[in-house]
C-alpha positions as CSV (number, residue, x, y, z in Angstrom):
1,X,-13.6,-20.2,-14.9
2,X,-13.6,-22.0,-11.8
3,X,-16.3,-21.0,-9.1
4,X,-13.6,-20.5,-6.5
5,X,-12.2,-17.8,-8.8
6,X,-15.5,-16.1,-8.9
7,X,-16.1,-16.2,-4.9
8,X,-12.8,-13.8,-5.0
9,X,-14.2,-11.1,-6.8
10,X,-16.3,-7.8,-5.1
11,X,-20.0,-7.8,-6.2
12,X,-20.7,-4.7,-7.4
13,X,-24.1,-2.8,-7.4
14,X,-24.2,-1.1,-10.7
15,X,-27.1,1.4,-10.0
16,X,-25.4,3.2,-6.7
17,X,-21.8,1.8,-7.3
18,X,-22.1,0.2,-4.1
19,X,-20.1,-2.8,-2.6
20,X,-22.9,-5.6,-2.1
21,X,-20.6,-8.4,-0.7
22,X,-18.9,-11.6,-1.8
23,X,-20.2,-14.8,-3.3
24,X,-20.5,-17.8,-0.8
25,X,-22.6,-20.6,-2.7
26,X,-25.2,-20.6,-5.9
27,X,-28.5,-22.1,-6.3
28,X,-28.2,-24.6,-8.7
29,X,-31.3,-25.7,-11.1
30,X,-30.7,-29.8,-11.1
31,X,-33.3,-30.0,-13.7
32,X,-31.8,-28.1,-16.3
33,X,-28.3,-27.7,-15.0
34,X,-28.1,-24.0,-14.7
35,X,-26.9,-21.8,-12.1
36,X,-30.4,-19.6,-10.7
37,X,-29.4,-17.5,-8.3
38,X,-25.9,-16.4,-6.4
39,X,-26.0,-16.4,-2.6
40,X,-24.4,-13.4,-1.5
41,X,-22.6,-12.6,1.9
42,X,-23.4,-9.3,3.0
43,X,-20.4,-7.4,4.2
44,X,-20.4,-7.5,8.0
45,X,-20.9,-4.1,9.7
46,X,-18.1,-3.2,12.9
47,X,-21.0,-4.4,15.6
48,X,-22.1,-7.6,13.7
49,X,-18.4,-8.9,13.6
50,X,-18.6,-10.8,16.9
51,X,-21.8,-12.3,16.3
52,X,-21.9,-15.3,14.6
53,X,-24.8,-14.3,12.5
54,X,-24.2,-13.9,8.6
55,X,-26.5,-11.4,6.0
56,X,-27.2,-13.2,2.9
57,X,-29.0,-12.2,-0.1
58,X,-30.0,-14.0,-3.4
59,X,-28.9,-12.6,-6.3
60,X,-30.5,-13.7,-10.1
61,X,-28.3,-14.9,-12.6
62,X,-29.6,-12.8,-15.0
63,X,-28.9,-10.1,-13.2
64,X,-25.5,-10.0,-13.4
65,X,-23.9,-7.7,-15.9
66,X,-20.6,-8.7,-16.2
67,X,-17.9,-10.5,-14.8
68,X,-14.3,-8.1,-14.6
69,X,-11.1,-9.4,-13.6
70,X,-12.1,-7.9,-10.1
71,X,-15.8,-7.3,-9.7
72,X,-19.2,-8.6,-10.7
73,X,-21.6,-6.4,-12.1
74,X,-25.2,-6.9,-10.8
75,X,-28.3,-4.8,-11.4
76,X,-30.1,-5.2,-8.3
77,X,-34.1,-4.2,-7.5
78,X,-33.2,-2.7,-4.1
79,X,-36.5,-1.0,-2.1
């Protein structure tokens, strides 16, 4: 699966069902090789969209569930 594939998809909170964003870049671990962490895009509210100001969030790799044909499944610890 290519990574370009996987920016397409909707990231999906799986505790509230609701839409956290899209992917825009990972963390890489050089060391080892190994994806860490997704960087997430958080969707852009109807004020924010002509500010140039984007919302990210870091997502674990082991917290994603699954990967659908559509969404990403991710088990977040939200406060």
């Amino acid at each position: 699966m290519r990574f370009s594939s996987v920016q397409e998809k909707e990231i999906i909170d799986s505790v509230s069902g609701r839409f956290i964003g899209y992917i825009v870049d990972a963390e890489i671990d050089e060391a080892r090789g190994e994806i860490v962490a997704l960087i997430i895009s958080a969707p852009k509210k109807f004020y924010h969209l002509f500010q140039g100001e984007e919302t990210v969030k870091k997502i674990a790799f082991s917290h994603i569930l699954t990967v659908g044909k559509d969404v990403i499944l991710v088990k977040t610890q939200e406060e």
